[in-house]
Biotite code that builds the C-alpha atoms (Angstrom):
import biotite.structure as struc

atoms = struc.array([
    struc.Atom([117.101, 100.352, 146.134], chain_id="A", res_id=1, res_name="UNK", atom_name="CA", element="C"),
    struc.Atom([119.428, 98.909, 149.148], chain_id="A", res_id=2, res_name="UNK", atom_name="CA", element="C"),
    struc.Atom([120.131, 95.398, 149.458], chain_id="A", res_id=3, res_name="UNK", atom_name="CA", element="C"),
    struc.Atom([122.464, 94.314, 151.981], chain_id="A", res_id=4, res_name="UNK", atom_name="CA", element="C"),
    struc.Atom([123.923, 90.598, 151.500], chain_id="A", res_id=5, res_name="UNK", atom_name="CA", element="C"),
    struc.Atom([125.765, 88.643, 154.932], chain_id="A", res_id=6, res_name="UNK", atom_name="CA", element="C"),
    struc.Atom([127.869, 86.432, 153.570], chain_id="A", res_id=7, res_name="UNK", atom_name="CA", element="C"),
    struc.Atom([131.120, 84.641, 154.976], chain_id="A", res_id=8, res_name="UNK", atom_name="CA", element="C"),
    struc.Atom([134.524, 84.093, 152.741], chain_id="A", res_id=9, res_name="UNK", atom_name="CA", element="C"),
    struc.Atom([134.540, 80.436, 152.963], chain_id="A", res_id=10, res_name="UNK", atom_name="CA", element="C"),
    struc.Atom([131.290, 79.855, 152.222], chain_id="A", res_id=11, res_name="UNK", atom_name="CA", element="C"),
    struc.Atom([130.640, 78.410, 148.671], chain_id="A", res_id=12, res_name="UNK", atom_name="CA", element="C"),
    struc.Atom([127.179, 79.033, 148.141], chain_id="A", res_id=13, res_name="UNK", atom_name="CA", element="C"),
    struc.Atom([127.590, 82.669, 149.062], chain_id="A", res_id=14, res_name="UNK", atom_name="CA", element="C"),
    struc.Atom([129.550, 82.626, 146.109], chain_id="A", res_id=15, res_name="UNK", atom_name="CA", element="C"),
    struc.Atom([126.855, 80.887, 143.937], chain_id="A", res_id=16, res_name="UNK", atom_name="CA", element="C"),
    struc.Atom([124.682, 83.399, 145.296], chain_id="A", res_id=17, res_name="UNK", atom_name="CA", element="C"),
    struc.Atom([126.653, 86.213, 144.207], chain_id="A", res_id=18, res_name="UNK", atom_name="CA", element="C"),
    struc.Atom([126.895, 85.019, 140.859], chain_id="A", res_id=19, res_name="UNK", atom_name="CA", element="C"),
    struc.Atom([123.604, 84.638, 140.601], chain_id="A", res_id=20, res_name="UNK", atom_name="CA", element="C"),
    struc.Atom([122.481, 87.513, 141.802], chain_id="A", res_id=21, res_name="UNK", atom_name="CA", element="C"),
    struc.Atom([124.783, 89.325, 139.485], chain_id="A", res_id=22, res_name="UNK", atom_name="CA", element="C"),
    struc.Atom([123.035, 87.498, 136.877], chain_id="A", res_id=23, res_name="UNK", atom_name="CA", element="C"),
    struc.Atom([119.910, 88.545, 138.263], chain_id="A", res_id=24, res_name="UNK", atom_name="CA", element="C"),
    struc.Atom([120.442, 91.760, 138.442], chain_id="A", res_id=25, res_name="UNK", atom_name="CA", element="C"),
    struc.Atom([122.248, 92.355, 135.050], chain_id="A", res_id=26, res_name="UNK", atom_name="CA", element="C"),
    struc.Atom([119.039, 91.372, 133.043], chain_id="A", res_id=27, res_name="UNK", atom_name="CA", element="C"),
    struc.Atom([116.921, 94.170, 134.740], chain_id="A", res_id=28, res_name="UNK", atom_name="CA", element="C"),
    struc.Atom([116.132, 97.767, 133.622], chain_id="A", res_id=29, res_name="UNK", atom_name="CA", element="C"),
    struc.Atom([116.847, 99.389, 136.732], chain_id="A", res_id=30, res_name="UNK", atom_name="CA", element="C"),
    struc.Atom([120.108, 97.808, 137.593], chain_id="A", res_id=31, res_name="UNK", atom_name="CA", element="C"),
    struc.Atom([121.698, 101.812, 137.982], chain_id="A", res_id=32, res_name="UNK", atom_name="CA", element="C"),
    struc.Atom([119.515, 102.638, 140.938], chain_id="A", res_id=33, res_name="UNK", atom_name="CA", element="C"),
    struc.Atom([120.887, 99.288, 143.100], chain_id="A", res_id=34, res_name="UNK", atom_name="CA", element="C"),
    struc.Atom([122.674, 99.274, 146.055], chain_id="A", res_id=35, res_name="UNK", atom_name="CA", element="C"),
    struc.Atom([124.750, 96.483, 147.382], chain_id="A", res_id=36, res_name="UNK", atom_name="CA", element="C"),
    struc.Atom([126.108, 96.665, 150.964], chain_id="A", res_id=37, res_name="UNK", atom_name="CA", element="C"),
    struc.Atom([127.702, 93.206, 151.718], chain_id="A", res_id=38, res_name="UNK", atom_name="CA", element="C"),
    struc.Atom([127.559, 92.407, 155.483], chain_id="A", res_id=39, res_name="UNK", atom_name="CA", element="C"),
    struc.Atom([129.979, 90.486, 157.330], chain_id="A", res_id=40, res_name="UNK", atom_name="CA", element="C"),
    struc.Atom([129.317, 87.068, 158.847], chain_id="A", res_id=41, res_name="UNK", atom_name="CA", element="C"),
    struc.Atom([131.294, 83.799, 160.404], chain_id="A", res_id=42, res_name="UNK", atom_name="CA", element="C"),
    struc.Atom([130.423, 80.434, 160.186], chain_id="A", res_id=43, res_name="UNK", atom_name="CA", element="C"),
    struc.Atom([133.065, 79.249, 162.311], chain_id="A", res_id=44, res_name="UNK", atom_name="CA", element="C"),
    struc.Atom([133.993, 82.197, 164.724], chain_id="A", res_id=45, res_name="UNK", atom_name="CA", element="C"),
    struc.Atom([136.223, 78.641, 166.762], chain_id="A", res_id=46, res_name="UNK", atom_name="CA", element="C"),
    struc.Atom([138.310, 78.893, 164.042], chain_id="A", res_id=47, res_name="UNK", atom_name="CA", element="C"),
    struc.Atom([142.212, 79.948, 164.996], chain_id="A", res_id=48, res_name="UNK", atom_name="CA", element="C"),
    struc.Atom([144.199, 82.472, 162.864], chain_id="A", res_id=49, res_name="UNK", atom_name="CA", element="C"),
    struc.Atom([147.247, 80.571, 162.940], chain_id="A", res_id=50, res_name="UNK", atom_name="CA", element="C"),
    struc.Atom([146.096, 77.326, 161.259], chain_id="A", res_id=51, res_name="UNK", atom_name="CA", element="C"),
    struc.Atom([144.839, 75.913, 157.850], chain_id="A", res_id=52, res_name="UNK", atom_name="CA", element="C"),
    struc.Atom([142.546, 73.041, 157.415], chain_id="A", res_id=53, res_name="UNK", atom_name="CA", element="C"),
    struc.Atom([142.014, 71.351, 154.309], chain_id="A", res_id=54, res_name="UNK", atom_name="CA", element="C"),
    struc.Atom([138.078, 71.009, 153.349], chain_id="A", res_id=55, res_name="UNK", atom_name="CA", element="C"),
    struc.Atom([138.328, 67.022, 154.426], chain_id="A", res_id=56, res_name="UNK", atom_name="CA", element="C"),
    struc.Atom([140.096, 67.478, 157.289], chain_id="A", res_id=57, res_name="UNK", atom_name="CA", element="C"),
    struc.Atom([137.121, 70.547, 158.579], chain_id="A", res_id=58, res_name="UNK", atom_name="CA", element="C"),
    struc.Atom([134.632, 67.983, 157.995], chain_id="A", res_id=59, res_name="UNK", atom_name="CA", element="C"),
    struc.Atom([135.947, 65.272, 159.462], chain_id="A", res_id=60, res_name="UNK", atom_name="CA", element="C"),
    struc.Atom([137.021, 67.348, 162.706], chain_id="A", res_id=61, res_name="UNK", atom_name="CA", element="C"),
    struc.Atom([134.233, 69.755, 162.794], chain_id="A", res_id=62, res_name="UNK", atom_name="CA", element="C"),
    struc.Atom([131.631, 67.490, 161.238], chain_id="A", res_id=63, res_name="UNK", atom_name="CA", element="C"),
    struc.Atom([131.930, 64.127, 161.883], chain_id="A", res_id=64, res_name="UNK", atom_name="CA", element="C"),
    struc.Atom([132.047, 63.424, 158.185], chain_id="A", res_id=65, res_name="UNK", atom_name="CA", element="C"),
    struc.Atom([134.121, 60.536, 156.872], chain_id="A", res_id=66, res_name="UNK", atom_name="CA", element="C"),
    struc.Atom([136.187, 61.247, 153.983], chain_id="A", res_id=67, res_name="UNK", atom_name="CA", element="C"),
    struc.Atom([133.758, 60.052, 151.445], chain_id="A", res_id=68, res_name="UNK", atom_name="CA", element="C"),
    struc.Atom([130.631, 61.886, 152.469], chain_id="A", res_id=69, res_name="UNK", atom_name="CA", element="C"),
    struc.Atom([132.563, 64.853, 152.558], chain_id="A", res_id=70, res_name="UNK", atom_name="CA", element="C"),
    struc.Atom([133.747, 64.283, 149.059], chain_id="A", res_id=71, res_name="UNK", atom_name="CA", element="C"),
    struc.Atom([130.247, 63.627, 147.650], chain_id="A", res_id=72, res_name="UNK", atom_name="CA", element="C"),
    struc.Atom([128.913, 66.820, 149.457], chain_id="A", res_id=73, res_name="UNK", atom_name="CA", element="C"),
    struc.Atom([131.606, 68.549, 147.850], chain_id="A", res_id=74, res_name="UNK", atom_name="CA", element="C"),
    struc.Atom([131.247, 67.220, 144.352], chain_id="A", res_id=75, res_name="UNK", atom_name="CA", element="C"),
    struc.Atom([127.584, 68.482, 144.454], chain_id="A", res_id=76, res_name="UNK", atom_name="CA", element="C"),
    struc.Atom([128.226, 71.492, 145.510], chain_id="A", res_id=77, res_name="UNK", atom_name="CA", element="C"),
    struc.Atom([131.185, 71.618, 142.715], chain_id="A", res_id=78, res_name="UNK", atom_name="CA", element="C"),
    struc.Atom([127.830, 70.510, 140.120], chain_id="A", res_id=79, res_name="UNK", atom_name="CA", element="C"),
    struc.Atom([126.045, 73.368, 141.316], chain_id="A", res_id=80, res_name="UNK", atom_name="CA", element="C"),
    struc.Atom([128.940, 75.881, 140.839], chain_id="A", res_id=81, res_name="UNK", atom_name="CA", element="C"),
    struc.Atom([129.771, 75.211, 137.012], chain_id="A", res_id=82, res_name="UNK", atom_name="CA", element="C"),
    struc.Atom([126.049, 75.864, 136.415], chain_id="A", res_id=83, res_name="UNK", atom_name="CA", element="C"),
    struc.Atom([126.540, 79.688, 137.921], chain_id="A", res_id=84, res_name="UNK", atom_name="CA", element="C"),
    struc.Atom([130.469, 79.896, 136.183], chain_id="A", res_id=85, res_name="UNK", atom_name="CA", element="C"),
    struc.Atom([132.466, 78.800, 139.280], chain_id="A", res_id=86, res_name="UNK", atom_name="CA", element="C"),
    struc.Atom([135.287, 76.280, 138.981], chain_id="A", res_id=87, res_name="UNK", atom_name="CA", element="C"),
    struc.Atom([134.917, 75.090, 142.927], chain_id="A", res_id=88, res_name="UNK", atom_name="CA", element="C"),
    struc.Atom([138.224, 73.309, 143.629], chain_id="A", res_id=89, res_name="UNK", atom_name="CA", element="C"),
    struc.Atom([138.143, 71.915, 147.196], chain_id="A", res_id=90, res_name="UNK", atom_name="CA", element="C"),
    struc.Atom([141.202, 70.237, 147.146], chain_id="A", res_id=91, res_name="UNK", atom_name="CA", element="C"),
    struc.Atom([143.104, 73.080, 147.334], chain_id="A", res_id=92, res_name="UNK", atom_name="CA", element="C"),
    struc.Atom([140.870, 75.273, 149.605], chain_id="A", res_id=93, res_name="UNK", atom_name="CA", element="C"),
    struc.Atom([142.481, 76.021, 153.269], chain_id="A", res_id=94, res_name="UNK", atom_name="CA", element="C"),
    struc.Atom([140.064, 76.419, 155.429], chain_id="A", res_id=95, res_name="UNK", atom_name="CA", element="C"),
    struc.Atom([140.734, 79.115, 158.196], chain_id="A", res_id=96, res_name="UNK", atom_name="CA", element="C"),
    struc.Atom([139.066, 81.900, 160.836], chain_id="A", res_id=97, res_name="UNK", atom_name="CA", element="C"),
    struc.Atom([137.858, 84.318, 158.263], chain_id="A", res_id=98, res_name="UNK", atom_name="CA", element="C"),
    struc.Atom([137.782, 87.890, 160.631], chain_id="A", res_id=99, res_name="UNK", atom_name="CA", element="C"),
    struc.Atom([140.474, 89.335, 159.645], chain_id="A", res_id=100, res_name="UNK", atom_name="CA", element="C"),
    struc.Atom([139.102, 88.320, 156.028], chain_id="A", res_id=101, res_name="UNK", atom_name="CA", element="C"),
    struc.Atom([136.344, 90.464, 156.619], chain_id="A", res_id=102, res_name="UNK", atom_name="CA", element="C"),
    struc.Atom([138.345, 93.755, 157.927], chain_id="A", res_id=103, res_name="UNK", atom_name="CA", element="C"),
    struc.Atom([139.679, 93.895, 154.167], chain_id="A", res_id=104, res_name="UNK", atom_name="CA", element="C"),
    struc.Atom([136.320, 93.936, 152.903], chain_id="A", res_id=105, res_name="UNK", atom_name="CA", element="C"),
    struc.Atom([135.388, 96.860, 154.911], chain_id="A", res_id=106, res_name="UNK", atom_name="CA", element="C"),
    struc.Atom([138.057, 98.711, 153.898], chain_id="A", res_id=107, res_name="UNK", atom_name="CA", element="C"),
    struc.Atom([137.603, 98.239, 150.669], chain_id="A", res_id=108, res_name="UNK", atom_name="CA", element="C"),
    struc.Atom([133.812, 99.765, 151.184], chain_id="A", res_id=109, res_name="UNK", atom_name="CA", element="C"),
    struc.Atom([135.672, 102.705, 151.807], chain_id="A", res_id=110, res_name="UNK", atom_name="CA", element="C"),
    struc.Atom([136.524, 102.794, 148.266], chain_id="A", res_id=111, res_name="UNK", atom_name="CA", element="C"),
    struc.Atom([133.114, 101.249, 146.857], chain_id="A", res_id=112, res_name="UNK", atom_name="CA", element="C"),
    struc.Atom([134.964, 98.129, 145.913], chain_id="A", res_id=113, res_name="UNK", atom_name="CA", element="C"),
    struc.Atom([133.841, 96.012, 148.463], chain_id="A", res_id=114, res_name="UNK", atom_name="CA", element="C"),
    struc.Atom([131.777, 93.877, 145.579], chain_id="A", res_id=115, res_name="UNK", atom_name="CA", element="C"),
    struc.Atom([135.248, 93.911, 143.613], chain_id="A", res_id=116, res_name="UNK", atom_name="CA", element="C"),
    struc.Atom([136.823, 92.658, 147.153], chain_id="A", res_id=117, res_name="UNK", atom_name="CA", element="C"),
    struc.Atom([133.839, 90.024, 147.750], chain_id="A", res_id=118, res_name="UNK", atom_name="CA", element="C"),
    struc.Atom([135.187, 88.048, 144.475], chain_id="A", res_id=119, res_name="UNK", atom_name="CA", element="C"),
    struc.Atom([138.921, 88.465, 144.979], chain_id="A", res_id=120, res_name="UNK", atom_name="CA", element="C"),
    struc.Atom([138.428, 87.020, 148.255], chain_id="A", res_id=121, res_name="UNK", atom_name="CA", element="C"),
    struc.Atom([136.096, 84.155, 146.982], chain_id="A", res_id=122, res_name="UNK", atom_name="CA", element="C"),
    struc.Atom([138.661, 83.304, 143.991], chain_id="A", res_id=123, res_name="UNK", atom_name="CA", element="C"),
    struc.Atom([141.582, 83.565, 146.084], chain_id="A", res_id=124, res_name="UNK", atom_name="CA", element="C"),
    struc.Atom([139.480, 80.883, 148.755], chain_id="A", res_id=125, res_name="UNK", atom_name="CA", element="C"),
    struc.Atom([137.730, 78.751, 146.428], chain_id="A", res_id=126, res_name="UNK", atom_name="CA", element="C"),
    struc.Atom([139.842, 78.574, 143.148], chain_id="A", res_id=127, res_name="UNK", atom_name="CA", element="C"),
    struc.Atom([143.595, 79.762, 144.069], chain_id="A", res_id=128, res_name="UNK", atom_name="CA", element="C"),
    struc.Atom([143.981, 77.594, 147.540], chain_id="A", res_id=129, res_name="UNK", atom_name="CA", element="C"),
    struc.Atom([145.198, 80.830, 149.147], chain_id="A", res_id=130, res_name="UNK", atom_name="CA", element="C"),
    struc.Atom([144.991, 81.458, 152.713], chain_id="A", res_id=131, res_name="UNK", atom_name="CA", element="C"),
    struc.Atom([142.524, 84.053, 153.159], chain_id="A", res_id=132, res_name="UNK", atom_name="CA", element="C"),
    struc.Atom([143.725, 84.311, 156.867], chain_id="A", res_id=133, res_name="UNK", atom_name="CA", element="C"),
    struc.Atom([146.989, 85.564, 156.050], chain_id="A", res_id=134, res_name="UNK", atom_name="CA", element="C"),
    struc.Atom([148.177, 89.545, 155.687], chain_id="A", res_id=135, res_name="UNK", atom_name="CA", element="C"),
    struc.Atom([150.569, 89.193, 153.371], chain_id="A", res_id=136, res_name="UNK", atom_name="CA", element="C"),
    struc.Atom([147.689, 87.371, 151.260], chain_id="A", res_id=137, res_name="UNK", atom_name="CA", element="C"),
    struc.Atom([145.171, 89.900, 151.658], chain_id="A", res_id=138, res_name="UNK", atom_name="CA", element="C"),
    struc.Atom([147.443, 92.525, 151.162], chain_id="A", res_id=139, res_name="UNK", atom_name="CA", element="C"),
    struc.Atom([148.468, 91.765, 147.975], chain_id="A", res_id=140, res_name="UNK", atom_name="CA", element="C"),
    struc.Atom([144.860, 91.518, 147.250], chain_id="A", res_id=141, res_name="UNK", atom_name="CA", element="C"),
    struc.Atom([144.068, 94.868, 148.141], chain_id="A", res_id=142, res_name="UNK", atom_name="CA", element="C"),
    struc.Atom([147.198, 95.979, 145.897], chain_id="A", res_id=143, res_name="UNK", atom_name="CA", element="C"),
    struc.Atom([145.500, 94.493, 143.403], chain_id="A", res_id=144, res_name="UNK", atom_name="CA", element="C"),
    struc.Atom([142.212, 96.482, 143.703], chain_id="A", res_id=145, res_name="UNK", atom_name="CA", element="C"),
    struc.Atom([144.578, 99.689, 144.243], chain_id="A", res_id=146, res_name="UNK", atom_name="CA", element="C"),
    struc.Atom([144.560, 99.950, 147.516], chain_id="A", res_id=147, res_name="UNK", atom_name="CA", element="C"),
    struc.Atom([147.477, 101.333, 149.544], chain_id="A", res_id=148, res_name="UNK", atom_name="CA", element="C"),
    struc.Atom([149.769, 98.799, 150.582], chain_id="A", res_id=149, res_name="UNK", atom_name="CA", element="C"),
    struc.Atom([150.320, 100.371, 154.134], chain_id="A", res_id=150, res_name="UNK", atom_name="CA", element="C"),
    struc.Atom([146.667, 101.453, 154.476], chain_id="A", res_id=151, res_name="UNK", atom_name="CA", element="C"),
    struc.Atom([146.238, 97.318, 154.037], chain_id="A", res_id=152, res_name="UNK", atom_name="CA", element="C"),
    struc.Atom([148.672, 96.660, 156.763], chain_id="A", res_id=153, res_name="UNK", atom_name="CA", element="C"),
    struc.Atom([147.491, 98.958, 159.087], chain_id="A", res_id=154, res_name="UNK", atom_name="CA", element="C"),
    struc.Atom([144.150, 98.399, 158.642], chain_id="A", res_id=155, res_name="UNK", atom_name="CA", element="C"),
    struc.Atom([144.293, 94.237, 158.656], chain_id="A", res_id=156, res_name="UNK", atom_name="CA", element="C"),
    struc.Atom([146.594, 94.571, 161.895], chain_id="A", res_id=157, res_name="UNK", atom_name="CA", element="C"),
    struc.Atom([144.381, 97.118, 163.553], chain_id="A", res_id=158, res_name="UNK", atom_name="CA", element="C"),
    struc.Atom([140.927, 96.914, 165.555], chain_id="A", res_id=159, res_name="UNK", atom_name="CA", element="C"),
    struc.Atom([140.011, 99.462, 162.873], chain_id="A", res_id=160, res_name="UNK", atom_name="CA", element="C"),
    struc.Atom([137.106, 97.629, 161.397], chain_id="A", res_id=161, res_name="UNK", atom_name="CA", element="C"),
    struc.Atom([136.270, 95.030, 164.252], chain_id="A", res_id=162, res_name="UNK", atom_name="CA", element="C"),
    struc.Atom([133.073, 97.605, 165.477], chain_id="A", res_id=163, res_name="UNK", atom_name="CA", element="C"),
    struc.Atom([131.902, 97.381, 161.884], chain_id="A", res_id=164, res_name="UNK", atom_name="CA", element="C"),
    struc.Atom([131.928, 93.206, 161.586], chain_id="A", res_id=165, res_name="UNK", atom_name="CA", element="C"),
    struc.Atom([130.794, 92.845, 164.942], chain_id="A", res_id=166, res_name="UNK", atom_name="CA", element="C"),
    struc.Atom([128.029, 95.082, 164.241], chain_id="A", res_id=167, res_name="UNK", atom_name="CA", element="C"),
    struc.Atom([127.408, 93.229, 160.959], chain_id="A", res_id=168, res_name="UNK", atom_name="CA", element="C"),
    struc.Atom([127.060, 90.080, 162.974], chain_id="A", res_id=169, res_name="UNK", atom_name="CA", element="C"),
    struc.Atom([125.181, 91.511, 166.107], chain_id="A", res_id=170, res_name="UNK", atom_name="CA", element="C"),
    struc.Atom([122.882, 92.854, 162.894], chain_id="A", res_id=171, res_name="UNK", atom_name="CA", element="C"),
    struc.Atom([122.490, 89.370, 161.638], chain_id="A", res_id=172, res_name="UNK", atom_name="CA", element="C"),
    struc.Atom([121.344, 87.869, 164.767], chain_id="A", res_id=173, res_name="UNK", atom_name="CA", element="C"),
    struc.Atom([118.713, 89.738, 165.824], chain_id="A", res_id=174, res_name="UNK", atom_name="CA", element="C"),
    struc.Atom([117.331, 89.413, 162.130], chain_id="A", res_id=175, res_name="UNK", atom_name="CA", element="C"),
    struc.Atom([118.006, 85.512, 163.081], chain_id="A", res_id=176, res_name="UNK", atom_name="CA", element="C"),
    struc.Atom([119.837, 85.407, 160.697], chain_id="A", res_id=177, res_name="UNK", atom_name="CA", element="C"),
    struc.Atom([121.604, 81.916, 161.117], chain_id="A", res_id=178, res_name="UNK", atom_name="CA", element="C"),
    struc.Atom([122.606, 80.916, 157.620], chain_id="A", res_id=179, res_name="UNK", atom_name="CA", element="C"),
    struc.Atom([124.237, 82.579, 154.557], chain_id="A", res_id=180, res_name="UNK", atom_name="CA", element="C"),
    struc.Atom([124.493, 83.712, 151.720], chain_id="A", res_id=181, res_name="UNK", atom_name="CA", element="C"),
    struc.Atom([121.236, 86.026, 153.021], chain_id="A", res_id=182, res_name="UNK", atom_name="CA", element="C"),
    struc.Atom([119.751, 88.645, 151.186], chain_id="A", res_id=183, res_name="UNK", atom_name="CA", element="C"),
    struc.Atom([117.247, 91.995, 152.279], chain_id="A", res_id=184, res_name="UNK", atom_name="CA", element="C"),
    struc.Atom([115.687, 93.916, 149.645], chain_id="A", res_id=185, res_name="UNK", atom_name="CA", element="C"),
    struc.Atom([115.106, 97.575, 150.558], chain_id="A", res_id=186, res_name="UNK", atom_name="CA", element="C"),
    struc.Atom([114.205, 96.462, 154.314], chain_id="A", res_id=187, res_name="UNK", atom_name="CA", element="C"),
    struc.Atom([110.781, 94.616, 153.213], chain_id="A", res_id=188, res_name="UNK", atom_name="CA", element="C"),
    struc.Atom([111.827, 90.947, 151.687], chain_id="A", res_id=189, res_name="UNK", atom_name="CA", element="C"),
    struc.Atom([114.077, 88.389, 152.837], chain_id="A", res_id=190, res_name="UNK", atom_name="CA", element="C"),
    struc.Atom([115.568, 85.886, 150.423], chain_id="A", res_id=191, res_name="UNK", atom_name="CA", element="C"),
    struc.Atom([118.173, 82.963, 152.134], chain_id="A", res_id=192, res_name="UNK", atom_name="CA", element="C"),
    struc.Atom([120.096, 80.790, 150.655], chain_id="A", res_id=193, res_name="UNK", atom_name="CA", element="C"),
    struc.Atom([121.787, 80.784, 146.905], chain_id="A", res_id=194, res_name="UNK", atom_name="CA", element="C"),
    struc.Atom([118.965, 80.936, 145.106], chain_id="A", res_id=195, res_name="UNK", atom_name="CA", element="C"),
    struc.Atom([118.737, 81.059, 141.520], chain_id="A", res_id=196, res_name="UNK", atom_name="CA", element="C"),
    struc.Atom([119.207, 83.776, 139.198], chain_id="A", res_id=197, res_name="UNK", atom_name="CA", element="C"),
    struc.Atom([115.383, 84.291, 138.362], chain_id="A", res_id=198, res_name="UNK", atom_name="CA", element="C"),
    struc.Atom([113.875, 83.961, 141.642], chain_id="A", res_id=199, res_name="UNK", atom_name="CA", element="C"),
    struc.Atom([116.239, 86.745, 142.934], chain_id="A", res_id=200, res_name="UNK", atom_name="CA", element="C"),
    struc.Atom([115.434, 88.430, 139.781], chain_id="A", res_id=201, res_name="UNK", atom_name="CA", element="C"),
    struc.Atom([111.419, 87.959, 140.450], chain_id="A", res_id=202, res_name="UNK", atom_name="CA", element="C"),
    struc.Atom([112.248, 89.100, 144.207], chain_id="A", res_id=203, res_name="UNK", atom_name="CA", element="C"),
    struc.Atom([114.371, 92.227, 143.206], chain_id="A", res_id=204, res_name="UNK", atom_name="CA", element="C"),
    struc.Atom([111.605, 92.898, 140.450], chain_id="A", res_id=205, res_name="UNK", atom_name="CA", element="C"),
    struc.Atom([108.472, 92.524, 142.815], chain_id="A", res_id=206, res_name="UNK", atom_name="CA", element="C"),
    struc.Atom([110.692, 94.790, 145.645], chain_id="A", res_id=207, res_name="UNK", atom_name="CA", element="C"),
    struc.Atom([111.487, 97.355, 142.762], chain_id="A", res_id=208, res_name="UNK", atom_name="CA", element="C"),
    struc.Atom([107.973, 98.082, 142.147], chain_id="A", res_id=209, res_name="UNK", atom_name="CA", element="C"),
    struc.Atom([106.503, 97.949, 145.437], chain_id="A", res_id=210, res_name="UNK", atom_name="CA", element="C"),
    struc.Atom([109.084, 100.024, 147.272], chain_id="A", res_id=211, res_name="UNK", atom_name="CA", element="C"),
    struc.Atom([110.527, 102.173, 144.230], chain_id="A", res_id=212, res_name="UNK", atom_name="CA", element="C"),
    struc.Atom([107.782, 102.813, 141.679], chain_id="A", res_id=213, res_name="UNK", atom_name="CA", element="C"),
    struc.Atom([105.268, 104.440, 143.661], chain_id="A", res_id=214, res_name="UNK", atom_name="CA", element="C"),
    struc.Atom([107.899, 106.657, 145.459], chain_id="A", res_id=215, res_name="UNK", atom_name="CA", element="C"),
    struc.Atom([108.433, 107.905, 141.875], chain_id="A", res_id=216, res_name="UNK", atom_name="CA", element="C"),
    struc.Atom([105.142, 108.109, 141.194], chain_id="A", res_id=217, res_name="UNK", atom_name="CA", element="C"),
    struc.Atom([104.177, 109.932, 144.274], chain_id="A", res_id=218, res_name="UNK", atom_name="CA", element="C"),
    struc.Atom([107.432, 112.317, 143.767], chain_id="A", res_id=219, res_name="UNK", atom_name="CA", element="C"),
    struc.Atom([106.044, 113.275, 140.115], chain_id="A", res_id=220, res_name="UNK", atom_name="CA", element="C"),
    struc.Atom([102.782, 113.950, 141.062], chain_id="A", res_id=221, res_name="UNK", atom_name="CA", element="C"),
    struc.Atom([103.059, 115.606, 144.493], chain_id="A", res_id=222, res_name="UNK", atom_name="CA", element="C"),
    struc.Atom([102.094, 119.045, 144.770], chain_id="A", res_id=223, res_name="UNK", atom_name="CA", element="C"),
    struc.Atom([103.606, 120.612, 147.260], chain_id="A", res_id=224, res_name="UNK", atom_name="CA", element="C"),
    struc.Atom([105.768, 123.311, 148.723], chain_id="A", res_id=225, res_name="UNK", atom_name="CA", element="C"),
    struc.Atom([109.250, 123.771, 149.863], chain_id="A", res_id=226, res_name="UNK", atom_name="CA", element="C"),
    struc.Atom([111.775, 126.360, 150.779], chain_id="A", res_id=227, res_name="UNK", atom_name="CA", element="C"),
    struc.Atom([112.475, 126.844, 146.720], chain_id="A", res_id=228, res_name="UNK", atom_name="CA", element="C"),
    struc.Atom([108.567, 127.530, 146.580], chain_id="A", res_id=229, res_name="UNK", atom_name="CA", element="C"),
    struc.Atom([105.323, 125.570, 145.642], chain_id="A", res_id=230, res_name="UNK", atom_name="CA", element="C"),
    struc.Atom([104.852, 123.338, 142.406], chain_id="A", res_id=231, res_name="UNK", atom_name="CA", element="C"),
    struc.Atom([102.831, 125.333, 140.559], chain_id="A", res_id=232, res_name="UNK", atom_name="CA", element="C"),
])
């Protein structure tokens, strides 16, 4: 079963939704036969390379938010995030253009890490104040998932992967797609937003057995013939 995830690096409840669907999805018999593709998507493509913006100062600029709204928005959000194991800390967050963010996740797909990559890149965002815009940054990242360190370099100061995220993102708009974290279960449901861990677990259930089980059913009781011969 194939479900494909957008989600965007400085997004925080893209991380509350991947820790809860990882929750989700550890509680269910058939967690072996999932497949996770994670898709890329920007929240705010505006966003230069070359500068950092704390969380206040994006919602101020961006926003319009004073200083105080944008702490109490934060502060829920932070609420939210202990309940699914996160330890949100704003403060330190830089907020940045998140592209070249996404060409390391790619790469690590390469190497069936990119789920691995999703939460270095999260951590190193959310928890670590690290700029997630930088090379040198996501290099050592990919070092630390044992990737090569010129393969990193190469690949983060290439066009290697741009096809692939702008695809991602084409992808997500003509599924109107316009918010994240957003989930697609085996082509047939939609779930948006970081919902939690049991309703994606009802919604991976319920997309299990309506798209999986009667495959296998129909598989074990088919009689029919093939190159090998009939099943007899």
């Amino acid at each position: 079963m194939k479900i494909e995830i957008w989600s965007d690096v400085m997004c925080p409840f893209c991380y509350i939704g991947k820790k809860n669907f990882e929750q989700a999805l550890e509680n269910l018999p058939f967690k072996d036969e999932v497949k996770v593709e994670w898709k890329s998507f920007q929240l705010d493509p505006t966003l230069k390379n070359s500068e950092t913006k704390t969380t206040a100062e994006y919602f101020r600029e961006k926003k319009g938010f004073p200083e105080e709204q944008a702490k109490q928005m934060t502060n829920q959000v932070i609420q939210m995030g202990k309940a699914s194991g996160i330890d949100f800390n704003f403060e330190k967050a830089l907020i940045t253009n998140t592209f070249t963010a996404h060409k390391l996740l790619h790469l690590a797909k390469k190497y069936n890490k990119s789920s691995e990559m999703e939460e270095e890149l999260f951590k190193a965002h959310f928890l670590d104040g690290k700029n997630v815009g930088d090379i040198d940054t996501l290099v050592s990242l990919a070092v630390s998932l044992g990737i090569d360190t010129e393969e990193a370099k190469q690949s983060l100061q290439s066009e290697e992967f741009d096809y692939e995220i702008n695809q991602d993102i084409l992808e997500a708009r003509n599924n109107s797609i316009s918010g994240v974290p957003f989930f697609i279960l085996n082509g047939k449901y939609a779930v948006s937003g970081a919902q939690p861990a049991e309703v994606l677990k009802n919604a991976l259930t319920q997309t299990y057995e309506e798209t999986v089980v009667p495959f296998k059913d129909n598989t074990q009781n088919n009689l029919s013939c093939d190159a090998d011969g009939c099943s007899i």
